[in-house]
Every structure is written in C-alpha cells, then in structure tokens.
GUNU-963048 format. One record per residue (C-alpha): residue number from 1; y, x, z. Coordinates in steps of 0.1 Angstrom, whole numbers. Example, Ala and Ser with C-alpha at 12.3 -4.5 7.8 and 13.67 -1.06 7.14 Angstrom:
# GUNU-963048
ATOM    k      Y      X      Z
ATOM    1    -45    123     78
ATOM    2    -11    137     71
***
This chain:
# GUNU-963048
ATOM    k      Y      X      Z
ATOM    1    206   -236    166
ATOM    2    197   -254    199
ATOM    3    165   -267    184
ATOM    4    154   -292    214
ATOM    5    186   -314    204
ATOM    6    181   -319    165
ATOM    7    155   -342    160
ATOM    8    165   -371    186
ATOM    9    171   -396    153
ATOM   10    138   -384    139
ATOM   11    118   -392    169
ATOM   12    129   -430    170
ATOM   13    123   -432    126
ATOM   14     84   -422    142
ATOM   15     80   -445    166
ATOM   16     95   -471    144
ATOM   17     73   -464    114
ATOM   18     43   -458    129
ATOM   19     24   -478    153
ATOM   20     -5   -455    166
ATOM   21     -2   -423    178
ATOM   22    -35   -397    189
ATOM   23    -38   -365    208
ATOM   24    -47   -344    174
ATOM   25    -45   -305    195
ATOM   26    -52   -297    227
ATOM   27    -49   -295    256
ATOM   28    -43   -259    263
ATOM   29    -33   -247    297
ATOM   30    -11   -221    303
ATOM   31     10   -202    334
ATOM   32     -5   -209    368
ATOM   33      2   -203    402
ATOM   34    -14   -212    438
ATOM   35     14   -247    432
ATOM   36     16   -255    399
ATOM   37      1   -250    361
ATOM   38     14   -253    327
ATOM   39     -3   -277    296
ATOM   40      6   -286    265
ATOM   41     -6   -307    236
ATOM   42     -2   -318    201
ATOM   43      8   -354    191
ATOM   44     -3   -371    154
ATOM   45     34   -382    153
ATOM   46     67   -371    173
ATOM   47     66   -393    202
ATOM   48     56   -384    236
ATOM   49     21   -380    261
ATOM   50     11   -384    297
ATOM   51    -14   -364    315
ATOM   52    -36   -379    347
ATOM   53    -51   -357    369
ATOM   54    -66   -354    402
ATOM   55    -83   -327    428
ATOM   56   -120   -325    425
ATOM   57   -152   -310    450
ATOM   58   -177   -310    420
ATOM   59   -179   -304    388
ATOM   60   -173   -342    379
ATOM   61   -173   -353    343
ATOM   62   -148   -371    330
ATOM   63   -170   -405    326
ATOM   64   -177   -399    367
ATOM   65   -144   -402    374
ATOM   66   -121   -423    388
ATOM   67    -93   -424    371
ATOM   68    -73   -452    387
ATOM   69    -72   -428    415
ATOM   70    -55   -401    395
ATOM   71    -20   -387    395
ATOM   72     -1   -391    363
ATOM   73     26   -367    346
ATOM   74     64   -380    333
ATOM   75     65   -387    295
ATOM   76     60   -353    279
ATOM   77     77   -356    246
ATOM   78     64   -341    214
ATOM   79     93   -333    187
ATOM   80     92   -333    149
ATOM   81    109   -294    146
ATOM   82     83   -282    173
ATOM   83     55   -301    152
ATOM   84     50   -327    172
ATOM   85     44   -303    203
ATOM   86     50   -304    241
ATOM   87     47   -295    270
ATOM   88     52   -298    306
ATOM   89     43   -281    342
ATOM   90     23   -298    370
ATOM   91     38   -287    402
ATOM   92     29   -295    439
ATOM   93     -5   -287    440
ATOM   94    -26   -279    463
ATOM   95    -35   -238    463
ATOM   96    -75   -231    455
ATOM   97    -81   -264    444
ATOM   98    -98   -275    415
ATOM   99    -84   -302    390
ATOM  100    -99   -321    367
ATOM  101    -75   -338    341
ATOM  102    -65   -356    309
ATOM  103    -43   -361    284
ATOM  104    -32   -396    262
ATOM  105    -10   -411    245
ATOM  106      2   -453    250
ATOM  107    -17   -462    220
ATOM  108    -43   -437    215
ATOM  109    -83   -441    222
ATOM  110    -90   -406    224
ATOM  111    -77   -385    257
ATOM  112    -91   -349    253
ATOM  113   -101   -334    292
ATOM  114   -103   -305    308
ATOM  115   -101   -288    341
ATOM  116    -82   -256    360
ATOM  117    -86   -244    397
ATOM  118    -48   -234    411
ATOM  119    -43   -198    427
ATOM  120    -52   -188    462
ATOM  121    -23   -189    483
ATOM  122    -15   -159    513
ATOM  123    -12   -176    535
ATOM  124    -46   -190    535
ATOM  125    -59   -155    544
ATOM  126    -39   -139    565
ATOM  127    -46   -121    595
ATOM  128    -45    -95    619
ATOM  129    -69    -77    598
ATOM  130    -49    -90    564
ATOM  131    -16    -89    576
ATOM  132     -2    -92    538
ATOM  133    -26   -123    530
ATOM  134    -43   -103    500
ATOM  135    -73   -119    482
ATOM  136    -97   -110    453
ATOM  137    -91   -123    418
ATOM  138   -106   -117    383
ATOM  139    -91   -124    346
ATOM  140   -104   -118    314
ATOM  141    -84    -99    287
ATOM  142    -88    -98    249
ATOM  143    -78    -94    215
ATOM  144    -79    -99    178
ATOM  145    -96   -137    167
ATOM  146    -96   -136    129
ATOM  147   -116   -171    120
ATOM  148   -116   -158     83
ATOM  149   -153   -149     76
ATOM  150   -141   -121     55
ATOM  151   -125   -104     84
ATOM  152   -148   -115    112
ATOM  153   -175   -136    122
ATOM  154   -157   -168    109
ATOM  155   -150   -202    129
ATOM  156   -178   -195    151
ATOM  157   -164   -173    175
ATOM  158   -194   -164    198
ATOM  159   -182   -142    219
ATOM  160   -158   -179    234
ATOM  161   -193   -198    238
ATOM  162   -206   -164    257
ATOM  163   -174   -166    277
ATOM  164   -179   -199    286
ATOM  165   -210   -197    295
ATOM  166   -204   -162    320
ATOM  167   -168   -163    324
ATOM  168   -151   -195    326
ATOM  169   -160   -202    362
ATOM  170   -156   -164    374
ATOM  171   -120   -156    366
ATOM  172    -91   -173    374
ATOM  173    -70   -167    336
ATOM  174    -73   -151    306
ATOM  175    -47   -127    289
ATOM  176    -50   -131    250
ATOM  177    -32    -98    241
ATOM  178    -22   -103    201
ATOM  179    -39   -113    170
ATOM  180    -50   -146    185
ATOM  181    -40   -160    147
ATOM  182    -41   -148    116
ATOM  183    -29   -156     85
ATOM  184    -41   -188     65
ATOM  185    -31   -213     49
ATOM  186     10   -196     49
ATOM  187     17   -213     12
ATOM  188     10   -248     28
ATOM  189     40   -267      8
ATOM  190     68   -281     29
ATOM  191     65   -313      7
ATOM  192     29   -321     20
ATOM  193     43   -312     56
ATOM  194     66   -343     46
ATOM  195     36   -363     32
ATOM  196     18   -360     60
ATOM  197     42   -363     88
ATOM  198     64   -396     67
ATOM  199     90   -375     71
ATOM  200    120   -377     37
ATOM  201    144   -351     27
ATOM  202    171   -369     45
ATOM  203    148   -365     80
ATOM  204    136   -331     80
ATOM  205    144   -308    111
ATOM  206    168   -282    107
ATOM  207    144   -254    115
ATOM  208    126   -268     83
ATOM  209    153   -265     58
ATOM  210    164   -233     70
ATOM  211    128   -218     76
ATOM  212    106   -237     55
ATOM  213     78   -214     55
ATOM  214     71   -219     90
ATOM  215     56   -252     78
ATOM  216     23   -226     66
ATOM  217     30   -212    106
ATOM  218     19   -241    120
ATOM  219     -8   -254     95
ATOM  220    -24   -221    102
ATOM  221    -24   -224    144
ATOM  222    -36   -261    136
ATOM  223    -66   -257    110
ATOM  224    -78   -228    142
ATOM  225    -78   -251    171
ATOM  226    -93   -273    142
ATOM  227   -122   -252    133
ATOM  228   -134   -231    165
ATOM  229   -143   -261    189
ATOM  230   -153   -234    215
ATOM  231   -119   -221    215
ATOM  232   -108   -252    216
ATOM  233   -128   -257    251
ATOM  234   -115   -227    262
ATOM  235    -82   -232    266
ATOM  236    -88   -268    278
ATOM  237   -105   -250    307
ATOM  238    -87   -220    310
ATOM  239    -53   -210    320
ATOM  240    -40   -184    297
ATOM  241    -12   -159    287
ATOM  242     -5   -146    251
ATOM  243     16   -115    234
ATOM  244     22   -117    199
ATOM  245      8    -88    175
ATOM  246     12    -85    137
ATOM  247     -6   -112    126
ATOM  248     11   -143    145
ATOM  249     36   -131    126
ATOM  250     29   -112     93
ATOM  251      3    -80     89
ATOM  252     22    -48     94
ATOM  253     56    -60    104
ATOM  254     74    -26    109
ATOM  255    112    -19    117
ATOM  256    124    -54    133
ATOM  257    145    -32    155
ATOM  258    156     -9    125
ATOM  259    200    -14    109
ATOM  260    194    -20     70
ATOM  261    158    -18     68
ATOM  262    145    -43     36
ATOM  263    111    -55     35
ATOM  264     91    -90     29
ATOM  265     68    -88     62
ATOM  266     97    -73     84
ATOM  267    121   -103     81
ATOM  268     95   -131     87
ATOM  269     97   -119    122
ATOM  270    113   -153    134
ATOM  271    100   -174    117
ATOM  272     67   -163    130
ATOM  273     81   -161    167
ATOM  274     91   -195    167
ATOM  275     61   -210    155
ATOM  276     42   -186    180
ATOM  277     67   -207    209
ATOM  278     57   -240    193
ATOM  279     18   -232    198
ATOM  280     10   -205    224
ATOM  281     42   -188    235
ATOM  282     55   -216    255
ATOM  283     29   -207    279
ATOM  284     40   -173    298
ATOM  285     67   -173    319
ATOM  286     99   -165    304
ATOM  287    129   -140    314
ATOM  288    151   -150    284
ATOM  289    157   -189    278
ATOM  290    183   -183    249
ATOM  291    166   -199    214
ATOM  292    163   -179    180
ATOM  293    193   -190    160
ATOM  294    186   -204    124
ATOM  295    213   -214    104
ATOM  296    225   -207     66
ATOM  297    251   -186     55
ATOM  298    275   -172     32
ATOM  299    280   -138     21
ATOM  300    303   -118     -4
ATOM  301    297    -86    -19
ATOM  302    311    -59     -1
ATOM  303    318    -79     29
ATOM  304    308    -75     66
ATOM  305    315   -110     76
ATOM  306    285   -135     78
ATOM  307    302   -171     75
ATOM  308    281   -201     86
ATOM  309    303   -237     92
ATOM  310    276   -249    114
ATOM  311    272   -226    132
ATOM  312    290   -219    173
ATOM  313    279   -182    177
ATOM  314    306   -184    205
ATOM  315    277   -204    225
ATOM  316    252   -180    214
ATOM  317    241   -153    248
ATOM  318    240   -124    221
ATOM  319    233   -103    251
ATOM  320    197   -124    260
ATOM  321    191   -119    218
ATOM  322    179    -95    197
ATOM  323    192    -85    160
ATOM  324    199   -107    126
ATOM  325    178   -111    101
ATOM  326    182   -122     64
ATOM  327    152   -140     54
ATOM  328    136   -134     20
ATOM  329    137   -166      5
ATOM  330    106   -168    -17
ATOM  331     77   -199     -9
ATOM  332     46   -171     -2
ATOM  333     73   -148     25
ATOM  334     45   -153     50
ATOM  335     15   -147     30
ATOM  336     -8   -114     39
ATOM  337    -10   -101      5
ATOM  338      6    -65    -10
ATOM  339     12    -87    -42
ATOM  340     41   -110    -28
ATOM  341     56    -70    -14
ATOM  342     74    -67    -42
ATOM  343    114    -60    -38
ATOM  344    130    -77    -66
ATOM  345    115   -107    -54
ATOM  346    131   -112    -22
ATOM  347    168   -123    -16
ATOM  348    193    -96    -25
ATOM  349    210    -95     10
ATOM  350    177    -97     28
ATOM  351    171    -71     54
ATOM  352    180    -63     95
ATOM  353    216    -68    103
ATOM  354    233    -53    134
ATOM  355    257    -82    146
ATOM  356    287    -60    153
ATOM  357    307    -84    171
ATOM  358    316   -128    169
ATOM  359    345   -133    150
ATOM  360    350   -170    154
ATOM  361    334   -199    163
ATOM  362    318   -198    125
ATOM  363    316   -163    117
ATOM  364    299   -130    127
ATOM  365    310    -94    115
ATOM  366    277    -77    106
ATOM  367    264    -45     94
ATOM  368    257    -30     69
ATOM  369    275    -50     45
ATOM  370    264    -72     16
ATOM  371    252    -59    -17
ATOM  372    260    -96    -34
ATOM  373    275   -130    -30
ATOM  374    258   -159    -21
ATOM  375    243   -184      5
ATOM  376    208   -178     24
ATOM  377    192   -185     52
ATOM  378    192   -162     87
ATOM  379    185   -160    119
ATOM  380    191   -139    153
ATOM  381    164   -133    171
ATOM  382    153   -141    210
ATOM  383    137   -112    233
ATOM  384    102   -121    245
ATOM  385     89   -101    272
ATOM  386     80   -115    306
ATOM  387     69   -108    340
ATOM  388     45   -125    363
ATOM  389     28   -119    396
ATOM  390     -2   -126    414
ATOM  391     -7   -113    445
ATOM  392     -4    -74    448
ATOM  393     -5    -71    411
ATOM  394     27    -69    389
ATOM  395     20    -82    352
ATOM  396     44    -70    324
ATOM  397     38    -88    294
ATOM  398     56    -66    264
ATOM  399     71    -74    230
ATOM  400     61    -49    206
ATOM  401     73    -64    172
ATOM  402    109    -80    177
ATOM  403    125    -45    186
ATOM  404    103    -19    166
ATOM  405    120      4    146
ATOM  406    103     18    116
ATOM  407     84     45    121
ATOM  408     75     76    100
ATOM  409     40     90    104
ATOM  410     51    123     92
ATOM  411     79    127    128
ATOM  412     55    110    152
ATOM  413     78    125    178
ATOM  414    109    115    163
ATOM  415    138    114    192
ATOM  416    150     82    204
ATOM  417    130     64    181
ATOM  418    118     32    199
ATOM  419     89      4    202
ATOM  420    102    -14    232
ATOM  421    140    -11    219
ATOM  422    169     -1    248
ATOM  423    168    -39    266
ATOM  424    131    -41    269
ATOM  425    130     -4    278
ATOM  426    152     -4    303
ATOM  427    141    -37    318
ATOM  428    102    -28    319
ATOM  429    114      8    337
ATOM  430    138     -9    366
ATOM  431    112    -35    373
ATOM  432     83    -13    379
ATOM  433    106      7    397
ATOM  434    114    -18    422
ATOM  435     82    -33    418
ATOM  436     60    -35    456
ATOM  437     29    -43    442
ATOM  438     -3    -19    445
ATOM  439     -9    -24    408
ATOM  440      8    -27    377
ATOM  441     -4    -38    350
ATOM  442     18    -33    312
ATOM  443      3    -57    283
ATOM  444     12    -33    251
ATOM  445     -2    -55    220
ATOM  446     -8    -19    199
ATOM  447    -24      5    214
ATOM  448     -7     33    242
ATOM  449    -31     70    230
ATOM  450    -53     56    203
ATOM  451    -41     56    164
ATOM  452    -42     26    145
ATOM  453    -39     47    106
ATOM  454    -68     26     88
ATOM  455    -75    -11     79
ATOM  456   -111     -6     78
ATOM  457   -110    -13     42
ATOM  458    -86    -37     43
ATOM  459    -59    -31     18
ATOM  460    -31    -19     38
ATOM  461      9     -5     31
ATOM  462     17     32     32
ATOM  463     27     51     66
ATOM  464      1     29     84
ATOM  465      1     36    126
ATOM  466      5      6    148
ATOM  467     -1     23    178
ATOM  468     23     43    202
ATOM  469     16     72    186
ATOM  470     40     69    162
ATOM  471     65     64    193
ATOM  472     54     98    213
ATOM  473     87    105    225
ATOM  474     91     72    241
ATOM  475     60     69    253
ATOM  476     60    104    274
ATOM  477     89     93    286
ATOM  478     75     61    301
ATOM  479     41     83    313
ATOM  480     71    104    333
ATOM  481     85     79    347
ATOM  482     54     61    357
ATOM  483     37     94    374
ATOM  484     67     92    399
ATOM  485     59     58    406
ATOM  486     27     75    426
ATOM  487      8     43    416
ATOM  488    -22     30    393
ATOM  489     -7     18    359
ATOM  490    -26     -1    335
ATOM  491    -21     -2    301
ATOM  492    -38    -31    288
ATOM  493    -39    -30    251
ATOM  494    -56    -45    215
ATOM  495    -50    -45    178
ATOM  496    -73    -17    176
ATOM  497   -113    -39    170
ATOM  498   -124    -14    195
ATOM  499   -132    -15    233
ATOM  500   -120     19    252
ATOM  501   -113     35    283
ATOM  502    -93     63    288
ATOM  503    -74     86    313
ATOM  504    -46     97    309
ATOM  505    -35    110    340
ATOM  506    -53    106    375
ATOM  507    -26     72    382
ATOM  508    -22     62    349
ATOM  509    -51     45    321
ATOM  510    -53     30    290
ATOM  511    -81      0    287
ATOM  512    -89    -14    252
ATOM  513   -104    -46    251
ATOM  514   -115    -64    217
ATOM  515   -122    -77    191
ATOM  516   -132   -109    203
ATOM  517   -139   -117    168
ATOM  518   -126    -97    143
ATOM  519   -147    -71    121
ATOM  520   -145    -35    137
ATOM  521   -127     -5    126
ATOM  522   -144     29    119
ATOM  523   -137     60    136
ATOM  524   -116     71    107
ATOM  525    -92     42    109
ATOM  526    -88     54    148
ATOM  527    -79     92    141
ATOM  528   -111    104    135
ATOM  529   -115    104    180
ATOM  530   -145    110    193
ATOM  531   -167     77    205
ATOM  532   -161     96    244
ATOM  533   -148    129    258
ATOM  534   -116    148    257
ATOM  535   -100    136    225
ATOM  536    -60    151    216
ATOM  537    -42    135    186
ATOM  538     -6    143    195
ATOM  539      8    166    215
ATOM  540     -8    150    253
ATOM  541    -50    155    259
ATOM  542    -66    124    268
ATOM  543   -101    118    283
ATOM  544   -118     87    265
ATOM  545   -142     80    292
ATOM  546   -159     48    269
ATOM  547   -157     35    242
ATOM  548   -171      8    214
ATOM  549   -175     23    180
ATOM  550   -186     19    144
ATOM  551   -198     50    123
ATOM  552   -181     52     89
ATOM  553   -215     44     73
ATOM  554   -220      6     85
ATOM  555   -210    -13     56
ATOM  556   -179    -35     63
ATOM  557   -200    -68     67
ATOM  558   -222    -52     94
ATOM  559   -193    -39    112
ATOM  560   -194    -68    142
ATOM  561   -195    -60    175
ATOM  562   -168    -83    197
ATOM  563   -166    -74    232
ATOM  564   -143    -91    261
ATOM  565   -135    -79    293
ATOM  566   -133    -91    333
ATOM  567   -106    -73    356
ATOM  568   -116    -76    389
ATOM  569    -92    -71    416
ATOM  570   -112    -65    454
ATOM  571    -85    -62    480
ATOM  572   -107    -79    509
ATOM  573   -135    -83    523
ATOM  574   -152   -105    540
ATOM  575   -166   -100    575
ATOM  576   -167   -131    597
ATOM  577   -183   -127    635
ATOM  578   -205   -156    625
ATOM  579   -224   -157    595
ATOM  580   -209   -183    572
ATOM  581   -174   -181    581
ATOM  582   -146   -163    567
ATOM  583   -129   -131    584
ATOM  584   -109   -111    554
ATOM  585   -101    -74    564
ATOM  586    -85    -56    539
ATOM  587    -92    -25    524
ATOM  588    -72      5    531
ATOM  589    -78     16    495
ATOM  590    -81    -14    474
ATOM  591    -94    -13    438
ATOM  592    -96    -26    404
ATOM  593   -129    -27    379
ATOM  594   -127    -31    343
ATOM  595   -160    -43    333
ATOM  596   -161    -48    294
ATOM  597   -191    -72    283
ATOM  598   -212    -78    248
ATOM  599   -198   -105    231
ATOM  600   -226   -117    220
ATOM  601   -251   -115    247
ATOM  602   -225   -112    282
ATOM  603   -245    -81    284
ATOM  604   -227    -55    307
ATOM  605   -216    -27    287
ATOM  606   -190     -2    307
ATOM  607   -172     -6    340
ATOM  608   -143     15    357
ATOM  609   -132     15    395
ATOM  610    -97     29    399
ATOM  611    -84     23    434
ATOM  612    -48     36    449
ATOM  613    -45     66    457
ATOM  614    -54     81    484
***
C-alpha cells in the first residue's frame, strides 16, 4: 500500500468541511546538517502548513522579530492516514548559523516557534594545521520516557527542563535511543478517531481499516507531546534522531524475525512502526524508502498462497522489506497487559510468515501454510536502520525489533540465531568496514553486555532478556569483526533504566545512558552485576567502569534516578597567534568524553576519555 497516494479525496472533504485549521503538535526538528534541517508538525485537520524562518545573531524572541523579513517554506501537507502529519526539509542554509523559526497554518492564530543552529561546515576550518577541516561537536543521548506516574516520574519530566536549562545551547542534537513512548491510551476506539477527525466510514484511510489499532498509536504519541510541555520545547529547539524499542511498539515484542512464530505483542510490529514514521521516525535519515505494505487478505486451510485483489506485490521492492505478518485482529492487540496474551483470542492464521516468492500481481506464496480459511488483515514489513555522518564520526542507527528472532534464555549462545537479521547484519559490517571516519558510533536500542531479565516488578512474560545477551554468538562475531577494524567503537545503548560504562576491549565500549524518566531497575533485573568492576555474565569478561544503580531494597516508588548524557567530540584546538582569533590545529590523537549528568540537578556524575589509538 503506497500510503502517500490514498487520502488525496479525503484531504479536499477537510478543507471543504472545515473552515479553520491550527497547529495542534509541534514543531519537532529532526536530521541536520551544516545546509539543511528537517521539521515537522501536526495539523487539527488534513490540510497543509508553512514554516517562516530566518538567521539570527541573538537570541531574539519571537515578538522581537521581524517576520516580514523571513524566508517561508512550500506548502507542507498534512494527510488524514499519517494523522494529519508532515513534514518537510529546509535546505540552503547557511553552516553555523542560528535560526529562529515558525510554523502556521492560512487560517490559524497560533504559530508555535522554535529555533536550531546548522552544523559547522570543513571548510570553515581548514588549514595547514587542519588539513581535513575537523571541528568539535557535542550531542546528547538518552532513553526510556515513560509519562505514566506508575512507571516514572509522570508528565513532568525533569530531567528535559534540566536539559534545557544545561544542555540545549551546548550540543548540537540529541539521539533519543528507544522507549521515547509508551503505551497509553492503545484501546482509543477508531469511531471516536472518526468523531473527532469528521471523518465517515465511506472516508477512512486505508491504513485505518486495515490497521485500526494504530488509531490508540497515535492518540498515545499525541496525549505525550500534550502533557510534557518541556518535551515539547525540546524538540522545538533541538534537532533529534530516534530508534524504536519495545514500547513504541508493544512491551516485549520478541521473534519479528522468527518463520511461524504466534504471539499478540510480536505481530503489532507494524502497526507500531508506522505510527512510529508518522510521529518521530520521519526524522533520521533513511537507507530504505520502500513503505510497509498493509492490505487484507484471503487464506484457505492448508494453503501457501496469500490472495489479496488489491493488492500489486509485483511493485512491492521485497528485497528493501522485511517479513509478513498476520495481524491478530482483536480491538486491545496493542495494549501492554498479559491479560489480552491470550492465544485463542487472536486470529487463527496470525503469526510471522516467510514470503517465499510473488506469484502474481494479487498473490504471494507464503510459509508456513494456513491452519484455517478466512480473510484478515497483513502486512510486510520495511527495514529501518540508517546511517549518518558528522564530521569524523560515523553514526549507525540500528533496528533491533523488525528482524529479532525469538530467543531462548536457556541457549544464550544459540548458533546463527540473530538480533540484527542477515540484511541489517551484513549492511552495518560492510559499512563500518569501509567506513574513514575516526569514530564509530552503533545506536543498539537494548543493551550490547548488560542483561535485561527483570521488569523491576513489572509484570513481565516468561524467558525475559532484551539485551544482546541472549544473541552471544552474534554479538562476538560483531566484537571480532570490529577489533580488526583497529578503531574506537561505541555502542550506544538503553532500555536498561540504568546509566553504565563498560570496556570491553581496549577499542571497543559499551555506554548506557537513561532513564530519562522512567523508574529504575534493581541489580537483580540486570543479572545480579556488580554496581562497577570486572563483571562476566556470559562467556566474555567485561569491566563496568561506572555505573547508576538501585539496591533491591528501595521500594519501587523511590526507585527514580534519570540521568542523560553529553558526547563530546575534541578534534581541534584552538591556537590563534593573536589572542581572540581563531587558529585550529588538530590533534594527532583526537578524543571522545562521555560525561553522564544528574537528571535532576545537571550535576556531573561520571565522564570517560577514549581517544584513537595510538
């Protein structure tokens, strides 16, 4: 389903029916470069926005401004089957520049501001004593958000206000690594989703009838950019990457990747993704441009062939997708509760389908076969990993949920068994490969040494490990490959509501950094590991050289300790002739400190320095 071209009629029933239309999300700001930045924003009905912005040498409020001076933006248009979502990218700006800027509607009074300051660019810097034009950078990295004052310090979110108060003018982005959402509001009825938006049976987007649970998707993402208006702020102000964990799309989604696997949480995967796209994910740059499919099909007992008569899989890039999923069928499919995990509730054919090969234009040959006749909804997955770069630092953004085959705690060294799956692994291995940066960095949304086996009281399924260590022989094979390399790797990581830093070999580290909001977990739920010192769960000895922690004793409500933290990247120096000028010589060595911060406070809690080698 090319979901862009669907709702063309619905947008002009909108503007039609409706005469005034506000700004009701946003604006977040997403990918940026030394040219060029990425914002989006949400719209009260499907119609379109404008954004005006300009350069500016102070920090200028919006009232100070202006505006008749400013640049404006094309129409951005906002679609019904992206909930009323858009976005664009601002391109041909100037490098190191600050921006101040807005976003509006024709008809709307309110236009929500914020500002970004573009990338340095190399050129900028280079010379004689820089011949590579390197400069210094900072960006902050985090996890795990839960606004649900059960789980976490509710809609308040203190350690954002800290951030913006120490952070927002110090870095240049933020990397939100997982578990920015989490579940609320998933039985929000498709029929008040109608109410709401004027929207009849007749004039619902496709993605709605076939997925109409993703309705409680996207009331969740709104009712936390509703709540938090610190978070809010944040991303108004600060340009920001995001990988999906668990909880964007269902709490301990396990075995995406896995032929004939059945279970509730493990076939929400799409549904979750695309609304994940809608709201967040359309801010990273991406590698694969080919859709999730959705579409509703027919199956016989005993049969291999999916039928669909809507359906072109002969325009589907299967080789850009992942597998197919059945969906389950049942109003609460997205809902974080072991009640709703019950089999006989879920659509008899439901589970992960291998797509063996396109038969025709309306039909795919699948396995394993069906187990009983009927129509139900599907959908083929899209890969979402991604790859950016500032200046002598490769980012690898990974997806550790669409691939994931189910694990067995009991074989944690299982061979072949795989996170990543064989497309993503072999992708992330020939890009670092060829990679020429200094430093790599690898985004892992569950944790690379540490077990995740507890919920910290949570009520949680059985065979409970998020974390790589459930993956060991794919994971030493990475570590193998990456020692050859002969250069620092990062693997920047969350899920775990700890902050840690550990060694794992004298080129290669894993940093922790979280929660930024959710309630901690206790040693116990980590493996029992040490809070620092030589720690070995599997069969590879790792040094935790800091951690946070939480004793087993705190009581679950006491269990609050958020932590963020700042990557700084030093490649130069500065050391003019004349005071007051600039001269950058680079180092010969240049480094990277990880400095991890109080949430509450900004208080300085650890820092690292790991430089290349020498």
């Amino acid at each position: 389903m090319k979901r862009p071209f669907i709702v063309v009629l619905v947008c002009c029933f909108f503007l039609s029916g409706h005469a005034q239309n506000e700004i009701t999300h946003g604006p977040i700001l997403g990918h940026i470069t030394d040219e060029s930045v990425r914002i989006w924003a949400r719209t009260s009905k499907s119609a379109q926005f404008y954004i005006e912005y300009m350069p500016i040498t102070t920090d200028a409020q919006p009232t100070a401004v202006d505006w008749s001076k400013a640049m404006k933006s094309r129409a951005i248009p906002t679609l019904l089957e992206n909930d009323n979502t858009g976005w664009t990218t601002l391109s041909s700006l100037t490098p190191e520049n600050k921006y101040i800027f807005r976003v509006f509607t024709e008809d709307g009074k309110n236009k929500p501001h914020g500002s970004f300051k573009t990338l340095p660019n190399a050129s900028a810097y280079e010379n004689e004593y820089n011949p590579k034009g390197l400069f210094n950078f900072s960006f902050e990295f985090g996890s795990c958000a839960s606004q649900n004052p059960k789980n976490g310090l509710g809609p308040s979110l203190p350690t954002y206000t800290t951030m913006l108060k120490e952070v927002k003018d110090e870095v240049q982005f933020a990397i939100m690594n997982g578990d920015w959402l989490y579940e609320d509001k998933r039985d929000y009825p498709v029929t008040e989703w109608q109410r709401v938006n004027g929207v009849s049976n007749q004039q619902k987007p496709d993605i709605v009838n076939y997925a109409p649970t993703i309705t409680g998707v996207w009331e969740n993402y709104k009712s936390y950019l509703s709540a938090a208006d610190n978070l809010a702020e944040w991303h108004r102000n600060m340009p920001s990457y995001f990988t999906f964990d668990d909880h964007e799309l269902i709490n301990d989604i396990w075995g995406a990747g896995s032929t004939g696997h059945r279970n509730r949480r493990t076939v929400f995967r799409d549904i979750g993704v695309a609304a994940w796209y809608d709201y967040l994910g359309w801010a990273d740059p991406v590698t694969f441009k080919q859709d999730i499919h959705f579409g509703k099909a027919k199956f016989k007992k005993g049969s291999s062939v999916l039928r669909d008569s809507k359906a072109d899989f002969s325009a589907l890039n299967l080789e850009e997708m992942a597998n197919l999923h059945v969906h389950w069928g049942t109003p609460t499919a997205g809902v974080d509760d072991t009640k709703y995990d019950v089999d006989e509730e879920g659509d008899p054919n439901s589970k992960v389908y291998a797509i063996e090969k396109v038969q025709s234009k309306n039909s795919l040959e699948i396995s394993p076969k069906a187990v009983a006749n009927g129509m139900q909804s599907y959908s083929i997955g899209r890969q979402s990993y991604s790859k950016f770069t500032v200046g002598n630092c490769d980012y690898f953004l990974l997806d550790t949920k669409t691939n994931r085959e189910y694990h067995d705690t009991s074989n944690r060294d299982k061979p072949g068994l795989s996170l990543l799956g064989k497309q993503q692994y072999d992708w992330l291995v020939d890009a670092m490969k060829k990679s020429e940066a200094d430093f790599l960095f690898v985004f892992s949304s569950v944790p690379f040494m540490i077990p995740h086996v507890g919920a910290s009281g949570y009520a949680m399924a059985d065979n409970k490990d998020e974390s790589w260590t459930v993956f060991i022989d794919e994971r030493e094979k990475l570590i193998q490959i990456w020692e050859d390399l002969n250069k620092p790797v990062f693997v920047l990581t969350g899920d775990l509501h700890n902050s840690f830093a550990v060694k794992i070999t004298d080129q290669i580290w894993e940093f922790c950094s979280g929660p930024h909001n959710s309630v901690n977990h206790r040693l116990s739920d980590e493996g029992g590991r040490p809070n620092s010192g030589l720690f070995q769960f599997d069969k590879r000895q790792m040094d935790i050289r800091w951690s946070s922690f939480v004793m087993d004793d705190i009581p679950r409500t006491e269990r609050m300790f958020p932590h963020y933290c700042v990557v700084q990247v030093n490649n130069v120096f500065n050391n003019p002739i004349k005071r007051g000028d600039k001269r950058w010589v680079a180092y010969q060595h240049p480094q990277v400190i990880f400095k991890f911060y109080d949430g509450y406070t900004g208080e300085l809690r650890y820092a690292e320095t790991v430089s290349t080698k020498r």
